[in-house]
VEXGU-216079 format. One record per residue (C-alpha): residue number from 0; residue in three letters; x, y, z. Coordinates in steps of 0.25 Angstrom, whole numbers, plus 5000, padded with zeros to 4 digits. Example, Ala and Ser with C-alpha at 12.3 -4.5 7.8 and 13.67 -1.06 7.14 Angstrom:
% VEXGU-216079
+-----+---------+------+-------+------+
| num | residuo | east | north |   up |
+-----+---------+------+-------+------+
|   0 |     ala | 5049 |  4982 | 5031 |
|   1 |     ser | 5055 |  4996 | 5029 |
+-----+---------+------+-------+------+
% end
This chain:
% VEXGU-216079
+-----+---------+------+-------+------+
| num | residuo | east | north |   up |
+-----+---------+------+-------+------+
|   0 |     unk | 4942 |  5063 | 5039 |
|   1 |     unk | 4948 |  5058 | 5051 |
|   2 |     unk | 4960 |  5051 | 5049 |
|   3 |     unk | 4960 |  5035 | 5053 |
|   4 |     unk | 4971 |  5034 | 5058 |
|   5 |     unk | 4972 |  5046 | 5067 |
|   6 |     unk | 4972 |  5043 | 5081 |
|   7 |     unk | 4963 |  5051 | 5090 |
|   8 |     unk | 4968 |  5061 | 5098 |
|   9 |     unk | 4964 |  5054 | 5113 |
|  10 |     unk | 4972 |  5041 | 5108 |
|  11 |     unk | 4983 |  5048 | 5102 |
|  12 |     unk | 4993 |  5047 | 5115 |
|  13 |     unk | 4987 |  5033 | 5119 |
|  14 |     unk | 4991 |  5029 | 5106 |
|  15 |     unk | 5006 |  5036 | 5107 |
|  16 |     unk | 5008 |  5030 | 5120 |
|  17 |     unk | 5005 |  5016 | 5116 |
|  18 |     unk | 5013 |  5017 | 5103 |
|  19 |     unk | 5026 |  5022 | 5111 |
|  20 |     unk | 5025 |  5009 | 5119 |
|  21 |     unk | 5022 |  4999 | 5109 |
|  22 |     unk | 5034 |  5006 | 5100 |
|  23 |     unk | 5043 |  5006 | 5111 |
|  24 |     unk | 5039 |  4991 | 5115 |
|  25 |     unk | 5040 |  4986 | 5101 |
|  26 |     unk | 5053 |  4993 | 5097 |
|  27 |     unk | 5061 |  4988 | 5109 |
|  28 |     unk | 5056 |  4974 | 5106 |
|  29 |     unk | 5060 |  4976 | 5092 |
|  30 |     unk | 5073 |  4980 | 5094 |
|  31 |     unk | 5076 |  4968 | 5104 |
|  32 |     unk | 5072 |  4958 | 5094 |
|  33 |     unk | 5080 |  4950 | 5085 |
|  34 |     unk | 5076 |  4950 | 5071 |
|  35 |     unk | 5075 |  4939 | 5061 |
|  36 |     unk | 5081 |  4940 | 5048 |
|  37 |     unk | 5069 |  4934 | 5039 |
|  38 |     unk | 5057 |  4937 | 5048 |
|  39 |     unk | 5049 |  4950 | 5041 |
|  40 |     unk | 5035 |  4954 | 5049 |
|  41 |     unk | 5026 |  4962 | 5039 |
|  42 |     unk | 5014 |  4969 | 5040 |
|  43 |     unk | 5005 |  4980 | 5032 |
|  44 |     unk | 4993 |  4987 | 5030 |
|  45 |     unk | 4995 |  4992 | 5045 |
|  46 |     unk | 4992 |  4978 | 5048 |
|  47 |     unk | 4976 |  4976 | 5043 |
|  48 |     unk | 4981 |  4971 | 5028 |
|  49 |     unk | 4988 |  4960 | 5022 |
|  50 |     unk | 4992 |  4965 | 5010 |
|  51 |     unk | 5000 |  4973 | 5000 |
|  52 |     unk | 5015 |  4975 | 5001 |
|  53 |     unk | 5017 |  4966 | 5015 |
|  54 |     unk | 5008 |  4957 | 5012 |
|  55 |     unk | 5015 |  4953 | 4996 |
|  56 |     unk | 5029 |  4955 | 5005 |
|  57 |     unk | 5025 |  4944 | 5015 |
|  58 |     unk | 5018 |  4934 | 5007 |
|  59 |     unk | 5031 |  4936 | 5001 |
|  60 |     unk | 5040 |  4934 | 5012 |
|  61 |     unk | 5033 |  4920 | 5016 |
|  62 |     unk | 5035 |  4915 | 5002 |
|  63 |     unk | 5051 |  4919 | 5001 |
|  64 |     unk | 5060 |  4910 | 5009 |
|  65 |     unk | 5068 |  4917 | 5020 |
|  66 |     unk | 5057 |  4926 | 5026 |
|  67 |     unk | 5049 |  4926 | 5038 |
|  68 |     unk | 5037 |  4933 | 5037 |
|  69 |     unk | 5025 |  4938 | 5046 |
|  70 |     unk | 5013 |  4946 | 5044 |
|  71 |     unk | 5009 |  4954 | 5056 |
|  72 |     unk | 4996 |  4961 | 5056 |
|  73 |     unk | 4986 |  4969 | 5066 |
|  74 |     unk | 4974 |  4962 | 5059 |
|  75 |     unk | 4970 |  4949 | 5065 |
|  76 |     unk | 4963 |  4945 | 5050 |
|  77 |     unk | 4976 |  4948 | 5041 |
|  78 |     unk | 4985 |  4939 | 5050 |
|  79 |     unk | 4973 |  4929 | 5048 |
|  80 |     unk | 4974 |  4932 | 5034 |
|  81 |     unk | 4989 |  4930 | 5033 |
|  82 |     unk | 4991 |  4917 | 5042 |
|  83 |     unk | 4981 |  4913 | 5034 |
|  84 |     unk | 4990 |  4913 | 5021 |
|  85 |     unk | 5003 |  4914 | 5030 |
|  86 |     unk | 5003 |  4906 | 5042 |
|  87 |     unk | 5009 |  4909 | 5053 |
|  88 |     unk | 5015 |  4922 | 5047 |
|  89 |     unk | 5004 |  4933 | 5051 |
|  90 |     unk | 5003 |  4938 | 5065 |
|  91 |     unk | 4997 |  4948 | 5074 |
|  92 |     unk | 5005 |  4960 | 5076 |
|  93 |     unk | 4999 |  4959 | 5092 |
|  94 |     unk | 5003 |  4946 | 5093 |
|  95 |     unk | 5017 |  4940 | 5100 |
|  96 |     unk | 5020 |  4935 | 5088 |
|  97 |     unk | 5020 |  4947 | 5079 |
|  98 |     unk | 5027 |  4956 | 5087 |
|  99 |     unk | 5039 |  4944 | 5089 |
| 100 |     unk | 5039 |  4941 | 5074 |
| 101 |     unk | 5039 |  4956 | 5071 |
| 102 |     unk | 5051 |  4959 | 5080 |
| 103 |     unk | 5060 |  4949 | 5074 |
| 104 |     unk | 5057 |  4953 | 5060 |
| 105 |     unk | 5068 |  4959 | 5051 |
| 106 |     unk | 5058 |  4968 | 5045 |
| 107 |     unk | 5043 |  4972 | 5047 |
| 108 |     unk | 5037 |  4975 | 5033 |
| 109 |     unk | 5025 |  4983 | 5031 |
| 110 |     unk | 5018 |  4991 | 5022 |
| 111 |     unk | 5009 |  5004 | 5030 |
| 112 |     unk | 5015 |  5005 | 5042 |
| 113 |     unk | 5020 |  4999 | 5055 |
| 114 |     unk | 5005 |  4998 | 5057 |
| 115 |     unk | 5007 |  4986 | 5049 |
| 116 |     unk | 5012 |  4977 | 5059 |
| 117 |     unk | 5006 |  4981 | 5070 |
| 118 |     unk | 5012 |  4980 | 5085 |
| 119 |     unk | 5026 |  4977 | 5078 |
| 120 |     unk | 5024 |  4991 | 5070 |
| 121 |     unk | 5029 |  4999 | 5085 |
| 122 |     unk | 5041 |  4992 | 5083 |
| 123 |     unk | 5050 |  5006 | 5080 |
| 124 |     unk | 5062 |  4997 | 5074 |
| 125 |     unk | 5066 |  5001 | 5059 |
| 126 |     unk | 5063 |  4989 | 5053 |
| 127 |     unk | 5048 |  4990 | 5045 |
| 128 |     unk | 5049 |  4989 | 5030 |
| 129 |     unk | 5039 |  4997 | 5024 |
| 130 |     unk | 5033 |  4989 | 5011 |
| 131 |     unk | 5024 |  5003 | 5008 |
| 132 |     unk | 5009 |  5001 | 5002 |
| 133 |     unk | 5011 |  5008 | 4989 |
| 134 |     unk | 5016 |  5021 | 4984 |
| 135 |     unk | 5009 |  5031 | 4977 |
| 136 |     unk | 5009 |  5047 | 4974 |
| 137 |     unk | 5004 |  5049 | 4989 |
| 138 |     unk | 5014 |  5052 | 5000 |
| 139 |     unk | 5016 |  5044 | 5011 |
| 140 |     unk | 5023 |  5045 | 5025 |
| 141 |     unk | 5032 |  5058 | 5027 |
| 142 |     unk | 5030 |  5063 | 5012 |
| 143 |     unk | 5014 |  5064 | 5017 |
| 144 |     unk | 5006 |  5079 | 5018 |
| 145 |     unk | 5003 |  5075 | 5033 |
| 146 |     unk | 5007 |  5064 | 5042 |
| 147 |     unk | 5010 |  5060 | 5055 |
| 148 |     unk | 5025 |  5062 | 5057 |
| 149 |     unk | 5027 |  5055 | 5070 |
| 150 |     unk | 5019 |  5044 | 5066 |
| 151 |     unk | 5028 |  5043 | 5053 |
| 152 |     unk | 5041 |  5044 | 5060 |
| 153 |     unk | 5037 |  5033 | 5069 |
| 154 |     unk | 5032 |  5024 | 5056 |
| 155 |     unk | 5044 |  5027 | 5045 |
| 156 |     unk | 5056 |  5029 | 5056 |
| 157 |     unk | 5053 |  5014 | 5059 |
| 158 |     unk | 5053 |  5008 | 5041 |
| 159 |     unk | 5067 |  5002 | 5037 |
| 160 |     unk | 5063 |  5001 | 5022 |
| 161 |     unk | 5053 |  5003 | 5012 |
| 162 |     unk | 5051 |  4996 | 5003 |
| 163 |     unk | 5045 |  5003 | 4989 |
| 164 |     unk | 5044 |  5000 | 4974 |
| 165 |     unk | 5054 |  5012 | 4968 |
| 166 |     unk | 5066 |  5022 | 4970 |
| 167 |     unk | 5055 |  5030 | 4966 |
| 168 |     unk | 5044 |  5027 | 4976 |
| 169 |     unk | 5059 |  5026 | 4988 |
| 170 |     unk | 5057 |  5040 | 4986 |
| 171 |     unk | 5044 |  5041 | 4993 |
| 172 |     unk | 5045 |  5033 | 5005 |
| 173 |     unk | 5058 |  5040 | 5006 |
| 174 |     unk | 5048 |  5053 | 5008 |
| 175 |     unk | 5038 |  5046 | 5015 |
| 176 |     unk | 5045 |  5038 | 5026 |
| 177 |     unk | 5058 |  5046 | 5025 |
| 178 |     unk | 5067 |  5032 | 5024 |
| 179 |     unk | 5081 |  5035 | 5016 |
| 180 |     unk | 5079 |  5029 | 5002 |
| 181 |     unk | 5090 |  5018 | 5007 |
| 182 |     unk | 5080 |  5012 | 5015 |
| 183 |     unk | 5067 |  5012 | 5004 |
| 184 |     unk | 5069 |  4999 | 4996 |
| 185 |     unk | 5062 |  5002 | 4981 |
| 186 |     unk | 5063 |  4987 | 4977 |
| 187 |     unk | 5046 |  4985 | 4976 |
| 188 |     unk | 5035 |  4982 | 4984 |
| 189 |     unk | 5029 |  4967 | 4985 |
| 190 |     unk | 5014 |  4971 | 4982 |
| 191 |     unk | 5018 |  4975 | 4968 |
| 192 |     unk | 5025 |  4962 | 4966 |
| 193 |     unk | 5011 |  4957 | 4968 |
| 194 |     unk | 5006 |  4967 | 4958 |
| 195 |     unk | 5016 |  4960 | 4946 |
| 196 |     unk | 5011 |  4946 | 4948 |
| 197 |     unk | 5001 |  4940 | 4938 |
| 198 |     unk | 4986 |  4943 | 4944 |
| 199 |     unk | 4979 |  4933 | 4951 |
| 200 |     unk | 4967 |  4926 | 4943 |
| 201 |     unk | 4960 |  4923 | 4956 |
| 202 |     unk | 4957 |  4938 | 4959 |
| 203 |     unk | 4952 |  4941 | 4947 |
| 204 |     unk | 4943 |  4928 | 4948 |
| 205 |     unk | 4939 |  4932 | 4962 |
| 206 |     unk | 4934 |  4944 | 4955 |
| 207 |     unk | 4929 |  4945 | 4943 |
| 208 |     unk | 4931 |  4960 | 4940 |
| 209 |     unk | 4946 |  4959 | 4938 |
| 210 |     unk | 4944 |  4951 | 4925 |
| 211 |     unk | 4940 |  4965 | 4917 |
| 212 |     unk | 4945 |  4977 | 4915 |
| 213 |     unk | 4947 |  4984 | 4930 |
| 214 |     unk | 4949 |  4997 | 4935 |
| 215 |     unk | 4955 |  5000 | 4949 |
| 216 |     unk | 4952 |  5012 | 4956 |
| 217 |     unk | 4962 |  5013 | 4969 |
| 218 |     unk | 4962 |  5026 | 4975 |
| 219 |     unk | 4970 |  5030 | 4987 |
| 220 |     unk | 4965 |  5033 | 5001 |
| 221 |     unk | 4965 |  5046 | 5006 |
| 222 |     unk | 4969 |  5049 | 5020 |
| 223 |     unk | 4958 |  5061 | 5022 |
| 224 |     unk | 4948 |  5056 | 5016 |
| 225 |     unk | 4937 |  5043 | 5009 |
| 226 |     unk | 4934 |  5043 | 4995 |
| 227 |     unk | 4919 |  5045 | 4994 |
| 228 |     unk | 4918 |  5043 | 4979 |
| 229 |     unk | 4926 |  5031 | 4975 |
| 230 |     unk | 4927 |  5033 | 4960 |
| 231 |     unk | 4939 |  5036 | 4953 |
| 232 |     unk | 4934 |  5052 | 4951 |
| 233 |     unk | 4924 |  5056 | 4963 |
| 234 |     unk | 4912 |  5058 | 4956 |
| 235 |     unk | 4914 |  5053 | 4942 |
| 236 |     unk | 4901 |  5048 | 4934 |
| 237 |     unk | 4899 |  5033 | 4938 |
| 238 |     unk | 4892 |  5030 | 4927 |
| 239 |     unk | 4902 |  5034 | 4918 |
| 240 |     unk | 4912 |  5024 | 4925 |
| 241 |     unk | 4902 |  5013 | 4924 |
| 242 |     unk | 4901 |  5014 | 4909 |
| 243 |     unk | 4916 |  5018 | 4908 |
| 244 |     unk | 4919 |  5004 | 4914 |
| 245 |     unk | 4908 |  4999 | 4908 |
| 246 |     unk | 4914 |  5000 | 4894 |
| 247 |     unk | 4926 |  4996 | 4897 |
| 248 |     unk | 4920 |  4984 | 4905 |
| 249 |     unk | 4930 |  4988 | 4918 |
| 250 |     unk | 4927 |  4988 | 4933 |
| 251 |     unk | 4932 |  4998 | 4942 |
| 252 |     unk | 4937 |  4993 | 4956 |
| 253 |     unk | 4939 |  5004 | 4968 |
| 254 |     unk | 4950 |  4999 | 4977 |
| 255 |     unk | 4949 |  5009 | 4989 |
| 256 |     unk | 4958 |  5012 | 5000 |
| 257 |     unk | 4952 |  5001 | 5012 |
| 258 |     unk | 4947 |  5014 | 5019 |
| 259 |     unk | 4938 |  5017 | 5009 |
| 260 |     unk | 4930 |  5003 | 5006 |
| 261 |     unk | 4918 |  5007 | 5008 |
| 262 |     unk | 4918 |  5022 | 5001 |
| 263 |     unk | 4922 |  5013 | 4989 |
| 264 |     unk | 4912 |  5003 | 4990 |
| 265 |     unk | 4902 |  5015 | 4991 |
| 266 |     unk | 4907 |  5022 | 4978 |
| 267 |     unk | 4906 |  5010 | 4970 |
| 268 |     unk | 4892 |  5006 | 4976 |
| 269 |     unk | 4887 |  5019 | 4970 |
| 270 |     unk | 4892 |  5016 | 4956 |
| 271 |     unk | 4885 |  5001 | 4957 |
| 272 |     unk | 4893 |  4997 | 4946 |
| 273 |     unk | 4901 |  4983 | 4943 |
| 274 |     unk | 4909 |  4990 | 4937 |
| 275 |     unk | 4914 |  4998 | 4949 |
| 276 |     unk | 4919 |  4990 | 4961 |
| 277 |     unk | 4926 |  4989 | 4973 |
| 278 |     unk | 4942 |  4983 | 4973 |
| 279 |     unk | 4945 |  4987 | 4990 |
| 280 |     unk | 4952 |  4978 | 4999 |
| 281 |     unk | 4940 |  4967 | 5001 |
| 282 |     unk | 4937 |  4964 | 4986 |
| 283 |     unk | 4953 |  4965 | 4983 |
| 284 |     unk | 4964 |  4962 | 4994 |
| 285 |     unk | 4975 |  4964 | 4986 |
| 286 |     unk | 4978 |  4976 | 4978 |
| 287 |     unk | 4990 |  4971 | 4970 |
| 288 |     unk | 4980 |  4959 | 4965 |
| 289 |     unk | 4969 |  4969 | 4961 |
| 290 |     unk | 4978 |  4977 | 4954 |
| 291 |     unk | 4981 |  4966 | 4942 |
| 292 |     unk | 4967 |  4967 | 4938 |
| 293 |     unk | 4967 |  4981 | 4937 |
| 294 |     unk | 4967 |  4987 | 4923 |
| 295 |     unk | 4967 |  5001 | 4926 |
| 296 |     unk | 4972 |  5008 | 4941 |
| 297 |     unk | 4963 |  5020 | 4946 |
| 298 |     unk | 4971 |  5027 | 4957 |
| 299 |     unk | 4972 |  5041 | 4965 |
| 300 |     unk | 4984 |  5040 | 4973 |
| 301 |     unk | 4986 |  5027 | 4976 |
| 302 |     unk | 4997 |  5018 | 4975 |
| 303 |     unk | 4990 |  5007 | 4968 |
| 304 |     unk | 4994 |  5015 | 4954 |
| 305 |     unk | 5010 |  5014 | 4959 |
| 306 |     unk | 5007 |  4998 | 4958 |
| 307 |     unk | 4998 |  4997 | 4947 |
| 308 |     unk | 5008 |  5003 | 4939 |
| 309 |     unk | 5016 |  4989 | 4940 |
| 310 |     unk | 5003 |  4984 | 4930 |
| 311 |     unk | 5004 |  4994 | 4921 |
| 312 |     unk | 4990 |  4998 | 4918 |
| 313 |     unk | 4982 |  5010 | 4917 |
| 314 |     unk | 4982 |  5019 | 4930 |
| 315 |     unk | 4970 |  5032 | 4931 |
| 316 |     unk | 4975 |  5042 | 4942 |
| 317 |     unk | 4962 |  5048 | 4949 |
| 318 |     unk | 4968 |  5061 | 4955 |
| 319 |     unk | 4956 |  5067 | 4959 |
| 320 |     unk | 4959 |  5073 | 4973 |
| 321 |     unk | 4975 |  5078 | 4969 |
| 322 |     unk | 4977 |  5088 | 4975 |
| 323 |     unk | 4970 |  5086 | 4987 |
| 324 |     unk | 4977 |  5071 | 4987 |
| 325 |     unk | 4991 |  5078 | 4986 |
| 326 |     unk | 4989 |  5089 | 4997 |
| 327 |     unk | 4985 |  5079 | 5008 |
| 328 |     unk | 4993 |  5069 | 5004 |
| 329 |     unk | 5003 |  5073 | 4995 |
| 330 |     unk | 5012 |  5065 | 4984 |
| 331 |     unk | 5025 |  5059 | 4982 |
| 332 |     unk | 5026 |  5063 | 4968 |
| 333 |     unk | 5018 |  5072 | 4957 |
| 334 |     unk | 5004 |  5063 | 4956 |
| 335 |     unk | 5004 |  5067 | 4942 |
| 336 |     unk | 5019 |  5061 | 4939 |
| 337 |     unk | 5017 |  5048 | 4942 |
| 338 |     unk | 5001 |  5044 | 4941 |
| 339 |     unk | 5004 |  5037 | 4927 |
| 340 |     unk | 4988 |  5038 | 4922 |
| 341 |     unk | 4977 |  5047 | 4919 |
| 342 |     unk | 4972 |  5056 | 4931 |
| 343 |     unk | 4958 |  5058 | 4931 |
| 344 |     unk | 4952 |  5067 | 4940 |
| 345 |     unk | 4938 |  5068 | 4935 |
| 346 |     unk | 4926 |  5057 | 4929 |
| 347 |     unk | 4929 |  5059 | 4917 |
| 348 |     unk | 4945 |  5059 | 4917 |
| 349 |     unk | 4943 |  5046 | 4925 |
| 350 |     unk | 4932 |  5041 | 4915 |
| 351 |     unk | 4941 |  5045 | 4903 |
| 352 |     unk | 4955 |  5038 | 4909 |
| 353 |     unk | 4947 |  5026 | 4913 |
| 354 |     unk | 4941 |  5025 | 4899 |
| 355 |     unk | 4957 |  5026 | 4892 |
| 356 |     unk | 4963 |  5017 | 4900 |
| 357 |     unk | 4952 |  5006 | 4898 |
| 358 |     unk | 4952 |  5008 | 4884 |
| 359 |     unk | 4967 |  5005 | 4885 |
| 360 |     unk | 4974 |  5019 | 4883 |
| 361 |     unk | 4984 |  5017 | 4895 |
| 362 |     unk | 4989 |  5032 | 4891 |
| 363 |     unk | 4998 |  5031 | 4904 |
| 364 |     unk | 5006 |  5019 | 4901 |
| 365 |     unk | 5019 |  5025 | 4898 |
| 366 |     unk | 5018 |  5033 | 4914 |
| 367 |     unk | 5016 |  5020 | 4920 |
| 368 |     unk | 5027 |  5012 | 4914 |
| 369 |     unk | 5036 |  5026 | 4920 |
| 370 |     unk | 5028 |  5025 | 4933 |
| 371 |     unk | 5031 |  5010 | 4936 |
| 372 |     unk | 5044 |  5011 | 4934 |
| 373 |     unk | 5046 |  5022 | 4944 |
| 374 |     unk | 5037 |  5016 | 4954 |
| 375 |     unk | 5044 |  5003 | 4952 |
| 376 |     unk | 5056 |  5000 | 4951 |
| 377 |     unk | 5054 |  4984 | 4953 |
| 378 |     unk | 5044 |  4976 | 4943 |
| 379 |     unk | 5048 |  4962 | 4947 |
| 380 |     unk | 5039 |  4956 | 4957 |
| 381 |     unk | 5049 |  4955 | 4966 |
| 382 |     unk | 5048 |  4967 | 4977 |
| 383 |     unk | 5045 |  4956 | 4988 |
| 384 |     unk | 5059 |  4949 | 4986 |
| 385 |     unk | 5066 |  4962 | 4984 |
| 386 |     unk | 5061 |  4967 | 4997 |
| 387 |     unk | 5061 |  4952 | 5004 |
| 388 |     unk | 5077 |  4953 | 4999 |
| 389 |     unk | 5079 |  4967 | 5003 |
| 390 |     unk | 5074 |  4963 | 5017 |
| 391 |     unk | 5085 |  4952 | 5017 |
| 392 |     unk | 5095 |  4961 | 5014 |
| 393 |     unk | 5094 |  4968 | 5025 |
| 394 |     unk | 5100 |  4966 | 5039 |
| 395 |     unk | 5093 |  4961 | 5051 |
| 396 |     unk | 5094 |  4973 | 5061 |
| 397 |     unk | 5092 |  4968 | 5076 |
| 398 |     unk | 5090 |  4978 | 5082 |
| 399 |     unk | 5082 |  4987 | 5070 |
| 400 |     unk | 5084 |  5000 | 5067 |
| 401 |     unk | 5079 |  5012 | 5076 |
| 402 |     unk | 5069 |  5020 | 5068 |
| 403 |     unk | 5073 |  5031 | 5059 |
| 404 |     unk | 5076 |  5044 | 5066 |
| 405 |     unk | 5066 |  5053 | 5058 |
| 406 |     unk | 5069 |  5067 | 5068 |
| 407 |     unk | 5080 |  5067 | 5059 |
| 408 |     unk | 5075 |  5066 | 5045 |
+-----+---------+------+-------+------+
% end
């Protein structure tokens, strides 16, 4: 499987060339601008989304006196979208605008990547706050089997903070973007502050499902590779589910990676049951919302399992490709020391888990409570403020940092 990121070979020194210019044009301009002290420019979703950790953080912002925030996005529909419900506070990042607010900000927040904010994202200055998109077993950045070394020099030499939910999970992105653990700030991320509010009555009135008993299945993405067979095991008897959840009068949603939409929609097609249905992106924006209506978490390696552990229900772990997930992509820790449910890696042990945990068994209860509190050190709802002040305390730098010398590390 060809990687989609992966620049052809012709365009790989057209493409060099043009970043060198556009770095070195945007970093000198960033330099020689002032900066405000309460302008923030935030982005994320490498600039398609609104969503997740920067969106919960700006809406935020605009509610909290003293701020001046600004969404800058490479999609034309998302600044629509926002201005819509912020006027006057989204902008294209190709716009005159964008590139003046995104100079004078203090900070630029995102939440994958400089990618987030387009144009401004050349800007080498030291001065992105990086919010993260969860955190799971699977490695990210420097701590990966294979990556791009050049490519994540250039990214991570530029972040002055991360921002993350625990000394624990510091201890990763110290790994993963080689930043001292001085400069990772473990005081919560704003979508999990989201998660800890009451659920919202017009979703499940929108749909209807979410008034009985639901089961998520959330798997991860791999990078080599789509899932054909969207069930929890490859392969497992169909029937057997239906009835299972039949009994139990529960529906399973599949929540796929956005890349695999469509290999989803295909698996559940086949089952042609009600009691299997799609949860992606266009039936549920919001993740955070969706997961207040979940009774029982399905997951691989995703991160999703990390947050759900703030609700305190029943997790099933579906390990099925372990050791081949592990050598391509590798882990930050042992799977098997802090996946607090049952792995089940055939139909059967998937049928037989599913069945306990409906029934009310909740046999994993006691690794969960050990789990959350080393995952999280904050429970409180109030990650956005922390980070909000934390931002406050420091000082306005004019001119920012260089980047990190990473020759040297």
């Amino acid at each position: 499987m060809v990687n989609r990121r992966q620049a052809t070979s012709s365009l790989k020194p057209l493409r060099g060339l043009v970043r060198r210019v556009l770095t070195a044009a945007m970093t000198t301009v960033d330099l020689l601008t002032p900066k405000s002290r309460t302008l923030l420019v935030i982005g994320g979703d490498e600039g398609t989304k609104f969503a997740g950790n920067s969106r919960m953080l700006f809406e935020h912002a605009c509610r909290t006196e003293g701020w001046d925030p600004y969404w800058i996005s490479t999609s034309r529909e998302v600044v629509a979208t926002v201005d819509a419900a912020h006027p006057g506070r989204a902008v294209l990042d190709t716009s005159p605008r964008a590139l003046w607010l995104g100079m004078r900000a203090r900070a630029v927040l995102i939440s994958h990547s400089r990618r987030d904010v387009g144009l401004l994202g050349y800007s080498r200055a030291r001065r992105y706050v990086q919010l993260t998109h969860g955190v799971g077993p699977k490695t990210m950045g420097y701590a990966k089997r294979d990556f791009d070394r050049a490519a994540l020099d250039r990214e991570t030499s530029t972040y002055a903070h991360v921002v993350c939910s625990s000394p624990f999970e510091a201890t990763f992105w110290e790994r993963g973007y080689r930043l001292p653990l001085d400069d990772i700030w473990p005081i919560g991320v704003p979508r999990t502050d989201l998660l800890l509010e009451p659920a919202d009555p017009a979703l499940a009135a929108a749909h209807p499902v979410l008034r009985g008993t639901v089961v998520l299945y959330a798997p991860t993405f791999r990078d080599w590779a789509v899932l054909e067979d969207y069930l929890p095991v490859p392969g497992m008897d169909q029937a057997a589910l239906v009835d299972l959840l039949e009994r139990h009068d529960a529906t399973l949603l599949i929540r796929p990676h956005y890349y695999e939409t469509d290999a989803a929609r295909a698996t559940i097609d086949r089952v042609g049951s009600p009691r299997v249905q799609t949860a992606d992106d266009s039936v549920f924006g919001d993740t955070m919302e969706l997961l207040k209506h979940v009774d029982v978490l399905v997951t691989d390696y995703s991160s999703i399992y990390t947050d759900f552990l703030l609700l305190d229900r029943p997790e099933i772990f579906n390990p099925v490709d372990l050791a081949e997930y592990e050598a391509a992509r590798g882990f930050f820790f042992r799977y098997e020391d802090h996946t607090p449910g049952t792995k089940a890696v055939t139909g059967a042990e998937f049928l037989a888990a599913l069945d306990a945990e409906l029934s009310g068994q909740d046999p994993h209860r006691e690794e969960r409570a050990r789990e959350r509190a080393l995952f999280f050190a904050h429970r409180d709802g109030g990650s956005r403020d922390r980070i909000l002040q934390r931002l406050a305390e420091q000082p306005v730098r004019w001119p920012a940092p260089l980047p990190r010398r990473r020759s040297t590390r």
